[in-house]
Residue, then its C-alpha position, 0 to 999 in steps of 0.5 A: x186265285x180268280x174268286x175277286x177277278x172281274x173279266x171285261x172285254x178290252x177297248x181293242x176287242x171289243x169290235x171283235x165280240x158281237x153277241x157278248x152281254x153289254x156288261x162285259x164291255x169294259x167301253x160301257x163302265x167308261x163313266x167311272x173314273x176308276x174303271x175307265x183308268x184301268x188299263x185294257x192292255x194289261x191282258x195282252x201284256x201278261x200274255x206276252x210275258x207268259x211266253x217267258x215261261x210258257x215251255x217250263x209250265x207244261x211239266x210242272x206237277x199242278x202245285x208246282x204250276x199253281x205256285x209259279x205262275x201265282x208268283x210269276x203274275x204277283x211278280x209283273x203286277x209290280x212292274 
């Protein structure tokens, strides 16, 4: 689900993050168009919208959680 995922510390926390490689600040790729288009929020908005499902996930056999949450994530990315 992960294998093409690139994990980047957001604009916002990055003040919070002080012994982090250089490379994992998303403020240092800022000279590429297409990453200084990308949104840093985008976290903190999937998170809030877990919380819609958050109660029910907890007693899902693993397959059933991995289906649901992939379907969920594929869900919000449209919006």
């Amino acid at each position: 689900m992960f294998k093409k995922t690139n994990f980047l510390i957001g604009r916002l926390h990055s003040k919070n993050h002080k012994t982090c490689c250089r490379s994992m600040y998303l403020r240092e790729y800022d000279g590429d168009e297409e990453m200084k288009a990308l949104n840093s929020q985008s976290a903190e908005q999937t998170n809030a919208r877990l919380r819609h499902i958050n109660h029910v996930l907890p007693f899902l056999k693993l397959s059933r959680f991995k289906k649901t949450l992939a379907l969920f994530l594929a869900h919000n990315q449209q919006k």
